[in-house]
C-alpha positions in Angstrom: 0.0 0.0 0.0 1.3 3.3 -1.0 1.6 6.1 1.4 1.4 10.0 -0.2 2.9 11.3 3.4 3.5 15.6 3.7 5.2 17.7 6.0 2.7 17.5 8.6 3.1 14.0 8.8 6.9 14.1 9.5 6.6 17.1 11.9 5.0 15.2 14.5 6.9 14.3 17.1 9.2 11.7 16.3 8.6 8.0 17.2 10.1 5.9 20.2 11.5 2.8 18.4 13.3 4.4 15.4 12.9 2.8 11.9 15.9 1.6 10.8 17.1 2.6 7.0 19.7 2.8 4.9 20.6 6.7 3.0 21.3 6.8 -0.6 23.8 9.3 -1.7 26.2 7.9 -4.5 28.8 10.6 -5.6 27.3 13.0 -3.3 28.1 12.0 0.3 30.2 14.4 2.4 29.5 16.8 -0.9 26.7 20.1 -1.6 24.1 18.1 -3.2 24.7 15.5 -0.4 23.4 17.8 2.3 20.5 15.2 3.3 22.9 12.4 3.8 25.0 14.7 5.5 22.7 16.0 7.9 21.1 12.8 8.7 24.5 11.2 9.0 24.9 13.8 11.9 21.8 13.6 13.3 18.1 11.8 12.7 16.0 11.7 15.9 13.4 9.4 13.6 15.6 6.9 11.9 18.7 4.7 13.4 21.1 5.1 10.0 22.7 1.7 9.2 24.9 3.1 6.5 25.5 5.0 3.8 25.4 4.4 -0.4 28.4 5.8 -2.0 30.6 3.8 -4.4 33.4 6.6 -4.6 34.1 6.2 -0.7 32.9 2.3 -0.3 34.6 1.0 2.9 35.3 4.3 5.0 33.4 5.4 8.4 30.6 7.8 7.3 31.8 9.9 10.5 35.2 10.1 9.4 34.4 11.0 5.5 32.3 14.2 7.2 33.7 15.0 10.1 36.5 13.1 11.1 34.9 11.6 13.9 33.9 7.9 13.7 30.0 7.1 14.3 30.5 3.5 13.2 28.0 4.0 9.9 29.5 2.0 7.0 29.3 3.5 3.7 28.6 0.7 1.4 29.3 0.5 -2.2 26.3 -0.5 -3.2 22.2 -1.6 -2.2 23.3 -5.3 -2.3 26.1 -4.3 0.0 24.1 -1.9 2.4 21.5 -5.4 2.5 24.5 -7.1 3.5 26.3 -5.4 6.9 22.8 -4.3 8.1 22.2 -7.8 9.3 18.6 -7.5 9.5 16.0 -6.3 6.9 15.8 -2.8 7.0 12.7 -1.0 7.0 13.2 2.7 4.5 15.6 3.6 2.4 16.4 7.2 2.4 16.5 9.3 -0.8 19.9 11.4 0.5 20.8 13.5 -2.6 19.4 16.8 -3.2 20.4 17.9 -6.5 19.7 22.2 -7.4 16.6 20.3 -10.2 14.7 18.4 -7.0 14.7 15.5 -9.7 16.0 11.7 -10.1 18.2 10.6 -12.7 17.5 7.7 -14.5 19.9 5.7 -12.8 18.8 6.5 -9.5 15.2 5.6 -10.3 16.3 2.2 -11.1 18.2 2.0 -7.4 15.2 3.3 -5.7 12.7 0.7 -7.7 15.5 -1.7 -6.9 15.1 -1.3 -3.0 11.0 -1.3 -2.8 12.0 -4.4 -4.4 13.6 -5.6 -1.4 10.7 -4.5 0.5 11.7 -1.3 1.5 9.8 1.9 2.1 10.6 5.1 0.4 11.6 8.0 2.1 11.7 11.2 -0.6 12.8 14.9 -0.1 12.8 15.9 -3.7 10.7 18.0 -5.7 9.6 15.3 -8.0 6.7 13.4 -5.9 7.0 9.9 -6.5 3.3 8.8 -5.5 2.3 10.7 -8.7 4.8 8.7 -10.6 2.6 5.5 -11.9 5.4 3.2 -12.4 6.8 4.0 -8.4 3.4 3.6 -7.3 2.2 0.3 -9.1 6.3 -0.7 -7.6 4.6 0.5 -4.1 1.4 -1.8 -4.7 3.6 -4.6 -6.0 5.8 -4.9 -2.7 3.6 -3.8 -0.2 5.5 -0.3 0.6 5.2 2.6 1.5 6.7 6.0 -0.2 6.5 9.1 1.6 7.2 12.4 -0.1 8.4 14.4 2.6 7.8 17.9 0.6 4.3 17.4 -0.4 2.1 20.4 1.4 -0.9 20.2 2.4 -3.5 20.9 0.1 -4.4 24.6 -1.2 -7.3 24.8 0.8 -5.5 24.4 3.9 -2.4 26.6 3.5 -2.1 29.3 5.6 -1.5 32.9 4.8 0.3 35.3 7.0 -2.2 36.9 9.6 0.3 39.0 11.8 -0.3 36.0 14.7 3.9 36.2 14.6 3.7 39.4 17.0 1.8 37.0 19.9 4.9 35.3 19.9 6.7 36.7 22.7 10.1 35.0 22.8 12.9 36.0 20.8 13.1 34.6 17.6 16.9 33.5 16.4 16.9 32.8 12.1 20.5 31.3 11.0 20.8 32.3 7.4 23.8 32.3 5.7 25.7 33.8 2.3 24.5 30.5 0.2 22.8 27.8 0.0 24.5 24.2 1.0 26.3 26.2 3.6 25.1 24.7 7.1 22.4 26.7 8.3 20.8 23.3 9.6 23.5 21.7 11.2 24.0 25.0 12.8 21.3 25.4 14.1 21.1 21.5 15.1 24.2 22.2 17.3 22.6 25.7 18.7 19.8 24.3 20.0 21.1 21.4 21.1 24.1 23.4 22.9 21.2 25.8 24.6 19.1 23.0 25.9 22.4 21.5 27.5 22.5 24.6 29.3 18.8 25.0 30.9 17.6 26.7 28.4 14.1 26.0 26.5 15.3 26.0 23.0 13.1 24.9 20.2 14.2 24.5 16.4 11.8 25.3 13.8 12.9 23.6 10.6 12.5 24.9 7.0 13.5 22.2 4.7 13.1 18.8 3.6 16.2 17.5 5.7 15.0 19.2 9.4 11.9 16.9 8.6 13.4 13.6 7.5 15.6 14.7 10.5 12.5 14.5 12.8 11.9 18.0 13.7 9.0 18.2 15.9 8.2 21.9 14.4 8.8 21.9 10.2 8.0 23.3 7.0 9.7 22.6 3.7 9.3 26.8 2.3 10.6 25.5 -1.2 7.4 23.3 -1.8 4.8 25.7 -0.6 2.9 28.4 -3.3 4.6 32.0 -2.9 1.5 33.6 -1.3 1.6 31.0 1.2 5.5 30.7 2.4 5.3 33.8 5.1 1.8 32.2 6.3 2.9 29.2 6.5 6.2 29.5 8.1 4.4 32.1 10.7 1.4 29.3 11.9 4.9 27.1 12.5 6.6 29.5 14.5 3.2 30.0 16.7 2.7 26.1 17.1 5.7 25.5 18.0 5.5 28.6 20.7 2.3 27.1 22.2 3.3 23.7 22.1 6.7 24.1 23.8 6.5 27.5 25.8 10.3 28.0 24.8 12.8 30.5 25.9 13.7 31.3 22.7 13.0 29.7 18.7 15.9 28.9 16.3 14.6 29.2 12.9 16.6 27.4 10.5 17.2 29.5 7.3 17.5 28.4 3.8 18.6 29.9 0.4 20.6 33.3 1.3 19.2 36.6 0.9 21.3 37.6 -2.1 21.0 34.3 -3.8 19.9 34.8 -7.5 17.4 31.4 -7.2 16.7 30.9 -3.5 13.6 33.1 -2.3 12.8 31.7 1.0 15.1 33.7 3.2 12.9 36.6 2.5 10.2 34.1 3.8 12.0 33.7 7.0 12.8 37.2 7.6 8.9 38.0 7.1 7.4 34.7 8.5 9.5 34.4 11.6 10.4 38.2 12.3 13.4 36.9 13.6 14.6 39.5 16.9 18.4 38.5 15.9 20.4 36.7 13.2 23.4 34.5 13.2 25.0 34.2 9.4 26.5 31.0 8.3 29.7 32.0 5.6 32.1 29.9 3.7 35.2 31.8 3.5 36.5 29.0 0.7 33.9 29.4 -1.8 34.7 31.6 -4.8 31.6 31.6 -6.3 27.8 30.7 -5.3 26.9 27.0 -5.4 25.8 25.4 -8.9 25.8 29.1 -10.3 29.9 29.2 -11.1 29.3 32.9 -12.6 28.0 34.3 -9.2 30.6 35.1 -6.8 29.9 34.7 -3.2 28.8 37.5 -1.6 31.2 38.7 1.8 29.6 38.7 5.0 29.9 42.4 4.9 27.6 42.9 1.8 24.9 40.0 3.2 24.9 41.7 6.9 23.8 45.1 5.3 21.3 43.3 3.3 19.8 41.8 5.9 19.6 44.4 8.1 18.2 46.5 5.3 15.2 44.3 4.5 14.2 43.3 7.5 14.1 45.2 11.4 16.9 42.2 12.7 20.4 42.2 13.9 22.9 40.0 12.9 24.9 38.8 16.3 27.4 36.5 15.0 29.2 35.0 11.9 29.4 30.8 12.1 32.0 29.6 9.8 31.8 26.7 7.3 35.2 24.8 7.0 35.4 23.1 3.8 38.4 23.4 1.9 40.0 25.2 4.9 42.8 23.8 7.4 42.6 24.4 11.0 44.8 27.2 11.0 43.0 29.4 8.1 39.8 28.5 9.8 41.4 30.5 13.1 42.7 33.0 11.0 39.7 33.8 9.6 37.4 33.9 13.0 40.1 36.5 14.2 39.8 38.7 10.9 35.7 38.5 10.5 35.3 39.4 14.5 38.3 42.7 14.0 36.0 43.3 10.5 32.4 42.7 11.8 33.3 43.6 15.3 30.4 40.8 16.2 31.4 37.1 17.8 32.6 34.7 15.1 33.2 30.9 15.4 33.1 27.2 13.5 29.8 25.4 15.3 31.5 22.2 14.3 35.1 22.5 15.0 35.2 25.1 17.7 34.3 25.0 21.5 30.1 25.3 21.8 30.6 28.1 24.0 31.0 30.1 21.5 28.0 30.0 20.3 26.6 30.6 23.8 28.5 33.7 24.0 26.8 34.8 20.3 23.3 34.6 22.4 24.1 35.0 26.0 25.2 38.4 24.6 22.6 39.5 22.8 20.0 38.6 24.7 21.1 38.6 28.4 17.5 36.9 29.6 18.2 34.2 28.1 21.9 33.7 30.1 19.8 34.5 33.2 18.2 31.5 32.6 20.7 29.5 31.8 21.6 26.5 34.2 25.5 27.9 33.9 24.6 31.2 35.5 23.8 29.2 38.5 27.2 27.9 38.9 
């Protein structure tokens, strides 16, 4: 029986026993259009991740490709492999490339029919909606599976539009954008409010995208999937839930796109949507040029700050830096020129001390520090 599932049904609150699945990511893991695999590779409260697909690094620690850390998930060179060191049938296999088109090459529609084959379940983030697709869904009748395409929104008729109900929410609102997309908004914001919680403080992460929700974000929206005059509503009605749900301290919205980005709209949609009270930017001091659009150069952090702050009544607080292509000494060298430049705190969320990131919030909002379980001590 196939299963047409949306982003409501993967923002409630994730299950107990999690399903166990296998992430699909050949020639993409560790890379931009691998951002899924990535994130789940890092963290999935919903989903107990047996490995990774990825011919190119077959045989290597998934924890050690991304991070240098090992987390003990295989990456496996292929389905038939993945079947093979999970031991027991898994449950889902994970669509865990998002390519700039949303779409499935040919080849990976074959993988993907090849796995309902073996009885698994489909989880999709894409753009392309495979329920619609009649050969996936006779495959989903065939085998007795399930596919669940995680970006479907709900239907017209019950998408919100924005209704100022943002202003009842009376905790402060923190959006992490960044300068592109594929940056690490998401796993900053992962770490943020994992970091504030850690310290006795009522953080609560409203995600934005298809990966927060595969993730098993209690509070989600995917922005990209939802009709233009309903992404501020939308977004807003999450924000509120989530406030009356969780009676948080404070909200971490995670952003998507960038502001200046020539394709990606829904940071406007955040700015508007969430009326964030302060920003923290995510920047990837490496990158020459804006990802899958080689004749945009990235924008400095400069140039997206004044933006920003121009469009929307926000401050930005901090600067988070994204490592790739960077050793450990130009990643400290440029933390100390961004904070002399921006004169705001700067620091890597992933290869850096957390406190850091405390220190971003603590000092712009000095309630929240109050309430924090270190200011006891």
């Amino acid at each position: 029986m196939s299963s047409s599932a949306n982003s409501d049904q993967f923002s409630a609150h994730s299950p107990a026993q999690k399903r166990r699945a296998i992430v699909y990511c050949e020639a993409n893991f560790a890379a931009i259009d691998g951002k899924t695999a990535n994130g789940l590779v890092r963290h999935s409260e919903r989903y107990e991740i047996l490995s990774v697909i990825d011919s190119a690094l077959a045989g290597q620690d998934a924890g050690m490709v991304l991070d240098a850390k090992p987390n003990g998930i295989p990456v496996c060179r292929d389905l038939q492999d993945a079947l093979v060191q999970a031991g027991e049938p898994p449950e889902l296999f994970i669509v865990g490339v998002a390519p700039t088109s949303g779409l499935l090459s040919p080849a990976e529609r074959d993988v993907l029919l090849e796995a309902m084959g073996h009885g698994l379940s489909i989880i999709n983030g894409l753009h392309e909606f495979l329920n619609d697709d009649p050969e996936f869904a006779a495959a989903a009748a065939i085998n007795s599976v399930e596919i669940f395409d995680v970006r479907r929104p709900r239907a017209k008729t019950d998408l919100r539009m924005f209704e100022g109900s943002i202003h009842n929410v009376t905790c402060p609102r923190i959006a992490i954008l960044g300068t592109d997309g594929a940056i690490g908004k998401r796993t900053t914001a992962t770490i943020l409010t994992r970091v504030l919680r850690e310290h006795g403080v009522n953080a609560v992460l409203v995600g934005t995208g298809q990966t927060s929700l595969i993730q098993g974000a209690s509070h989600a929206v995917a922005l990209d999937a939802i009709p233009a005059q309903f992404v501020t509503g939308e977004l807003e009605a999450t924000v509120v839930e989530a406030f009356k749900a969780e009676h948080p301290d404070v909200i971490i919205v995670e952003g998507q796109g960038a502001l200046s980005h020539p394709t990606y709209l829904s940071s406007t949609a955040i700015l508007r949507g969430s009326l964030p009270s302060a920003v923290i930017l995510q920047h990837a001091p490496a990158r020459k040029v804006v990802s899958d659009f080689p004749s945009v150069p990235m924008p400095t952090p400069a140039s997206e700050i004044n933006l920003i702050e121009t469009f929307a009544d926000t401050r930005v607080i901090g600067l988070t830096i994204n490592h790739e292509n960077m050793s450990d000494s130009e990643v400290t060298a440029a933390i100390t020129m961004y904070e002399l430049a921006l004169g705001i705190p700067v620091t890597d969320a992933l290869t850096r001390p957390t406190g850091r990131l405390l220190d971003m919030v603590f000092e712009a909002f000095p309630g929240l520090k109050a309430k924090s379980s270190t200011a006891l001590r």
